[in-house]
C-alpha positions as a printed Julia matrix, in Angstrom:
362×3 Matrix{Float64}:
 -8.89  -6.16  -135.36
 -5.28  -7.21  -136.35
 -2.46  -5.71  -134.7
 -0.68  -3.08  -136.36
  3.0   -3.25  -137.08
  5.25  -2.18  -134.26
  7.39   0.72  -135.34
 10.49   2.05  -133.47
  9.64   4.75  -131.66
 12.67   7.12  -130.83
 12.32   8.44  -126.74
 12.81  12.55  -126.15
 16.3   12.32  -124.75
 17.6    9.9   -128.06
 21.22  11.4   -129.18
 20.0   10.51  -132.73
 19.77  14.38  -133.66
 23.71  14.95  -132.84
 25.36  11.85  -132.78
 25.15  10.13  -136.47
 27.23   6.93  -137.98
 27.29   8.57  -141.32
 29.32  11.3   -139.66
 32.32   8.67  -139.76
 32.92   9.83  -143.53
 33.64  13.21  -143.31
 37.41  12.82  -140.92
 37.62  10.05  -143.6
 37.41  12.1   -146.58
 39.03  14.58  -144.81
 41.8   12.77  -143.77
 42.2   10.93  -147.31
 42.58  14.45  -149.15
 44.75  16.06  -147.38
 47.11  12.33  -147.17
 46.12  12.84  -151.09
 47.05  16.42  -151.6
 50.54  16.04  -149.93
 51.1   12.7   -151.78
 50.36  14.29  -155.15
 52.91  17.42  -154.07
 55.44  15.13  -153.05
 55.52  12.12  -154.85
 58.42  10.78  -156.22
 58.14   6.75  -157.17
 61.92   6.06  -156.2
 61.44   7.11  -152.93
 59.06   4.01  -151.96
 61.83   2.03  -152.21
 62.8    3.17  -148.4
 59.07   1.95  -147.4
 59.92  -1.75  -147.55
 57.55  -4.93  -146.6
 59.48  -7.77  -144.48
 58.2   -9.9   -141.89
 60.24  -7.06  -139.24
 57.56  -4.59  -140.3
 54.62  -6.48  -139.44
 56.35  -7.37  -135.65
 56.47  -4.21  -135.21
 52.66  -3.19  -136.96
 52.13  -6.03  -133.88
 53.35  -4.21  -131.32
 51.99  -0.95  -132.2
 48.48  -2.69  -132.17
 50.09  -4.03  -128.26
 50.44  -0.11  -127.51
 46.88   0.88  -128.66
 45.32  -1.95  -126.56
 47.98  -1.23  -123.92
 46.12   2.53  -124.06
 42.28   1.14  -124.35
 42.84  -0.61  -121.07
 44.22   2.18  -119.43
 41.27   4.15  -119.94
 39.08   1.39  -118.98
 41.16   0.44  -115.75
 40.4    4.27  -115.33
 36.54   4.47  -115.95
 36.4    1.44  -113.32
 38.08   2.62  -110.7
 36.68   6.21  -111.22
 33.02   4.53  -111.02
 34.37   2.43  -108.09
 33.82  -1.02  -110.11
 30.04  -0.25  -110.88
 30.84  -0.75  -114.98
 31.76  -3.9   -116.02
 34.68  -4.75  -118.05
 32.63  -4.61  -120.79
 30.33  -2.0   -120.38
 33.52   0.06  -119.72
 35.19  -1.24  -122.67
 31.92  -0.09  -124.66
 31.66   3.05  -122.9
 35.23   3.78  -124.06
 34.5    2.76  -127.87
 31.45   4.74  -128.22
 33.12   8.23  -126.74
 36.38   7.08  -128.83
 33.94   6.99  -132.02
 32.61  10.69  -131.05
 35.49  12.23  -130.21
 36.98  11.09  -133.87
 33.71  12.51  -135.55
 33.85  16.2   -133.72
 36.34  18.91  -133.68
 39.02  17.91  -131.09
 38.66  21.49  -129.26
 34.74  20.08  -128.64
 35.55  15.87  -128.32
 32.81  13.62  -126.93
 32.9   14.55  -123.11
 29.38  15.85  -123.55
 27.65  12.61  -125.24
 29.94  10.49  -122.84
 27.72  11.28  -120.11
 24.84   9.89  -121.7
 26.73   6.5   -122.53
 27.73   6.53  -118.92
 24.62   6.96  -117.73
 23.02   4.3   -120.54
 24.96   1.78  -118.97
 23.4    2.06  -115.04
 25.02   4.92  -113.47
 22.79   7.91  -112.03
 23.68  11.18  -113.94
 25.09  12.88  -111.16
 28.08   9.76  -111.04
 27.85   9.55  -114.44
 28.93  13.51  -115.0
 31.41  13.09  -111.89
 33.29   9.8   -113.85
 32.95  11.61  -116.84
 34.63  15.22  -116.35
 37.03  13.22  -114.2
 38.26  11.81  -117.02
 38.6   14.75  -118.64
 40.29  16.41  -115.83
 43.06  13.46  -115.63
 43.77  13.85  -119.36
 44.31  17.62  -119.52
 46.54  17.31  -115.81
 48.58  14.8   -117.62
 49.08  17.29  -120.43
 49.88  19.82  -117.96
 52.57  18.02  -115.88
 54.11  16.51  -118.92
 54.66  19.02  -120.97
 56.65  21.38  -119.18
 58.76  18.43  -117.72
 59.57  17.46  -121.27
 60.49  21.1   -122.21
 62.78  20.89  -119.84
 64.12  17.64  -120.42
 64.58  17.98  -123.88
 64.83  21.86  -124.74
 63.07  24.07  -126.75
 65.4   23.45  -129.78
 65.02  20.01  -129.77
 60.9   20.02  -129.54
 60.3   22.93  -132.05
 63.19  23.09  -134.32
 62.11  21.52  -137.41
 64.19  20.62  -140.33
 67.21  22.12  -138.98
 65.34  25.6   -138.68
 66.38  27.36  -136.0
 64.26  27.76  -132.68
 62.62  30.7   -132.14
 60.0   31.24  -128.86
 58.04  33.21  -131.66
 58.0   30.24  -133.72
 54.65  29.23  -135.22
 54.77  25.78  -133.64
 55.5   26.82  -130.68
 52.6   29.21  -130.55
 50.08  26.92  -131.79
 51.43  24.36  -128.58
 51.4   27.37  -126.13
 48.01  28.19  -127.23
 46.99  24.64  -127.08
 48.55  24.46  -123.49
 47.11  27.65  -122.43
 43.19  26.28  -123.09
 43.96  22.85  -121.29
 45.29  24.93  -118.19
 42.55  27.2   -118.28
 40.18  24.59  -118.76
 41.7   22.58  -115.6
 41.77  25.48  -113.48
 37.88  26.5   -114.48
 37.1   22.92  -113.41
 39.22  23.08  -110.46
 38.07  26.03  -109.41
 34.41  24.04  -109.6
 34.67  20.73  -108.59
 36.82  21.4   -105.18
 36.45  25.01  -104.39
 32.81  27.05  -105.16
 30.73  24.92  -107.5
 27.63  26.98  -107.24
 29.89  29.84  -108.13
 31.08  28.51  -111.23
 27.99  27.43  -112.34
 26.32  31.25  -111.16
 29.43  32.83  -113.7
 28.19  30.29  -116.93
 25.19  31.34  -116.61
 26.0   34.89  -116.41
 28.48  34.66  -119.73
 25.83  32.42  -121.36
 23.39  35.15  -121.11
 25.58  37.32  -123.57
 23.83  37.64  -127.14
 26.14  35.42  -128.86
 25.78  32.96  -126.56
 22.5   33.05  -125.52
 21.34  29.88  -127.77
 23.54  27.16  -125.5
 21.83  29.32  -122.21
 20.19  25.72  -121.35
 23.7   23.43  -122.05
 25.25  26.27  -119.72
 23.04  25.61  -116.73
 23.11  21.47  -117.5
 26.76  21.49  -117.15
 26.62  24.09  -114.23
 24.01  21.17  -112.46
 26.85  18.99  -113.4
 29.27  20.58  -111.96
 27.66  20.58  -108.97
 26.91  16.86  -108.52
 30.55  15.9   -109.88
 32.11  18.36  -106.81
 30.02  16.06  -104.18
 31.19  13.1   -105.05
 34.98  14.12  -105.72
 35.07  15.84  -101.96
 34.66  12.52  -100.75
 37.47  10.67  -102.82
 40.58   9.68  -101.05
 44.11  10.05  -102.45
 44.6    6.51  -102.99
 41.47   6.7   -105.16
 43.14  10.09  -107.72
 46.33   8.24  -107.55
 44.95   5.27  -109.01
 43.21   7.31  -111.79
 46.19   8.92  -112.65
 48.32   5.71  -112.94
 45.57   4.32  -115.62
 45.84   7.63  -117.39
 49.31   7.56  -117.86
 49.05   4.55  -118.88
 47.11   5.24  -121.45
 48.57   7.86  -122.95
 51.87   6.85  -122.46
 51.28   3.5   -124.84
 49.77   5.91  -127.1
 52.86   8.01  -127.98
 54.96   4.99  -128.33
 52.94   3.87  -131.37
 54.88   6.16  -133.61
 58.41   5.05  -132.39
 57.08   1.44  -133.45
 56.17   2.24  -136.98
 59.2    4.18  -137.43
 61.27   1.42  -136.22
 59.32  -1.38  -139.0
 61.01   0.39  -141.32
 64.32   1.94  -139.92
 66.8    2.14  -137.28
 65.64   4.52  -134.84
 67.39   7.02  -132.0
 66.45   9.43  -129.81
 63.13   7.56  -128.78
 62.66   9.94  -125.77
 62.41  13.36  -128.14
 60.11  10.73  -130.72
 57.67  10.71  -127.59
 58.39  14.29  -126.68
 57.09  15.51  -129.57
 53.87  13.2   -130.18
 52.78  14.97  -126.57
 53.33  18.28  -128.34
 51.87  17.49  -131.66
 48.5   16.47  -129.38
 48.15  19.82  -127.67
 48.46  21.21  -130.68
 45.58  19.4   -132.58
 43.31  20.95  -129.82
 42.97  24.0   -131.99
 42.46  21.48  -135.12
 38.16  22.51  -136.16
 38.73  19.24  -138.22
 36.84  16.13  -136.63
 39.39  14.4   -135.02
 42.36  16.4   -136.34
 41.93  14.97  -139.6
 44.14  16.69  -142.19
 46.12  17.97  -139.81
 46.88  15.61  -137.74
 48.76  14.12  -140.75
 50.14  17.16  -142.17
 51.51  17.87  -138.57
 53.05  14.17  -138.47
 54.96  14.82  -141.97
 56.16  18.19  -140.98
 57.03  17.41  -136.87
 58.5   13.74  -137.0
 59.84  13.93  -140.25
 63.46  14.61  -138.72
 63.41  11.36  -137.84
 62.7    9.49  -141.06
 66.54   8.66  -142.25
 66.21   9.53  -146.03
 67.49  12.27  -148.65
 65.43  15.22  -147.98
 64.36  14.71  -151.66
 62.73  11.23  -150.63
 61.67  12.5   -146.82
 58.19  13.66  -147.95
 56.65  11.47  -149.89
 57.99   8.44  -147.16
 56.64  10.87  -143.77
 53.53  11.11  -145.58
 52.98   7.15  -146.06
 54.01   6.53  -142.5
 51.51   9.24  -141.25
 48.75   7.29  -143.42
 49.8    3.9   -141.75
 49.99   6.0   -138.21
 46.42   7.14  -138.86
 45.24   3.79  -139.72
 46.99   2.55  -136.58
 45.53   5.18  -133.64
 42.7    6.71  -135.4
 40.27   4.55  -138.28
 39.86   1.55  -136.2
 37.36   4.18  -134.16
 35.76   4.94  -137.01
 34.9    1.38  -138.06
 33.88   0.38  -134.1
 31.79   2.92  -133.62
 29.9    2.44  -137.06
 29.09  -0.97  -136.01
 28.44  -0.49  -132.32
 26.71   2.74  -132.61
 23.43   1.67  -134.17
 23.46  -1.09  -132.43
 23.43   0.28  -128.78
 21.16   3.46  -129.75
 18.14   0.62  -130.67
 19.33  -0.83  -127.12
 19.03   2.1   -125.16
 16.86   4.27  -127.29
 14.26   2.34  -129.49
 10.95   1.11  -127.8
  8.36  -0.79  -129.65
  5.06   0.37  -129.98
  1.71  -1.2   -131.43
């Protein structure tokens, strides 16, 4: 009897169901129309004049591409030193492009810490490592957000970070609410982990599981007591960690971040002279606290709406021309920290889910 043809056969734990490439258009689309909207509302043809092409823009398009890679090998200096050199360069570097590719495909309030543990864990490390390098990660990011903000505040003043367009500063401003209530869920957030990893995990994971059994929660009951397992493992192996070891993690994640906020000063500075490079950076850290509360995968729509309204005191044109310019240079800004994902994970994606995934059956 011949053989019959072998046919992929998904396993049980496949990510298939959530994770899916096609997901890539919707932060596209999303992105696109609102870039689109404001275009159409703004437009004026002489004012393209100020975005000029020269060989100074692309040097600097060059080292705003230096900046991004300067910040994708922070994070995987980080993911090797936080799984103590057990990923590879390259399995880190794919670890990194996958969760980069989920995070810009999901609402930035939810990112891709969830499905990062399952890439982790794809590429050799045991679950319980896997959720401790994980949530580490995530830990390091929001303290970074923590320390820095506050610091900047009161480097730079309140009027300088939130007064937009020469409007004057108010504490009740909208933008400043949106970044207090973006701070306010990263702090509580690092202090519920905190509170987990180094003080009474079995606690923590005792209280989920109590507010997971109210009715409008009920449903996630089962991703409740997962992460409360988690959180369990991940506080074993951080009690163990010396200071040398957080200190380390922290470097790469400043790092990171820190080439990712000067991005902005170099497209700005392809097309004009440029001061007050400090505030530039100041406010990029605010404008990414305050896509937290963006439902939009990846912050798309507002991300860019937020760029033309928050950096656009620093675009040297008639306020006739500023819009229409702030809105091309938060396109090229997009295309810059954000698309590139996109198009990795596409390709990668597939490719690593018939890897680690897909057996063959007769």
């Amino acid at each position: 009897m011949a053989d019959l043809p072998q046919q992929p056969v998904s396993t049980p734990e496949s990510p298939l169901r959530s994770v899916k490439t096609y997901k890539a258009l919707f932060p596209v689309l999303i992105g696109l129309g609102v870039v689109g909207f404001l275009f159409y509302r703004e437009f004026r043809p002489e004012a393209m004049s100020f975005v000029s092409w020269s060989w100074d823009v692309f040097l600097w398009f060059f080292v705003a591409l230096l900046f991004m890679l300067g910040r994708d090998l922070g994070y995987v200096w980080r993911i090797r030193i936080l799984s103590e050199g057990r990923l590879s360069f390259l399995q880190a570097l794919r670890v990194i492009m996958l969760w980069e590719f989920t995070s810009a495909i999901t609402p930035s309030a939810i990112g891709g810490t969830s499905v990062a543990i399952l890439y982790v864990t794809k590429e050799g490390l045991s679950v319980g490592r896997s959720s401790a390098v994980v949530m580490a990660t995530s830990f390091l990011d929001e303290i970074y957000f923590l320390v820095m903000f506050p610091i900047l505040l009161l480097l730079v003043g309140g009027t300088q970070l939130f007064s937009i367009g020469g409007d004057a500063f108010s504490w009740t401003g909208g933008l400043f609410l949106v970044a207090t209530l973006g701070y306010a869920i990263k702090a509580v957030y690092v202090g519920i982990l905190a509170y987990g990893f180094f003080v009474n995990p079995r606690g923590l994971k005792w209280l989920l599981l109590k507010i997971f059994k109210l009715p409008v929660l009920r449903r996630w009951k089962q991703g409740a007591h997962q992460a409360g397992t988690e959180i369990i493992q991940t506080s074993q192996e951080f009690r163990r960690k010396p200071f040398r070891y957080w200190f380390k993690a922290f470097l790469a994640t400043f790092l990171s971040w820190t080439s990712r906020y000067w991005v902005v000063n170099a497209i700005l500075l392809a097309f004009f002279a440029v001061n007050d490079h400090f505030l530039i950076f100041a406010r990029q850290l605010v404008m990414w606290i305050m896509m937290l509360v963006s439902p939009t995968p990846g912050g798309s729509g507002f991300a860019e709406y937020v760029f033309t309204r928050y950096l656009g005191d620093f675009i040297p044109v008639a306020p006739e021309h500023l819009g229409a310019v702030a809105i091309v240079l938060a396109f090229i800004w997009r295309l810059a920290t954000y698309y590139p994902y996109l198009i990795v994970g596409v390709f990668l994606l597939p490719k690593w889910m018939r890897k680690h995934f897909l057996t063959t059956k007769k």
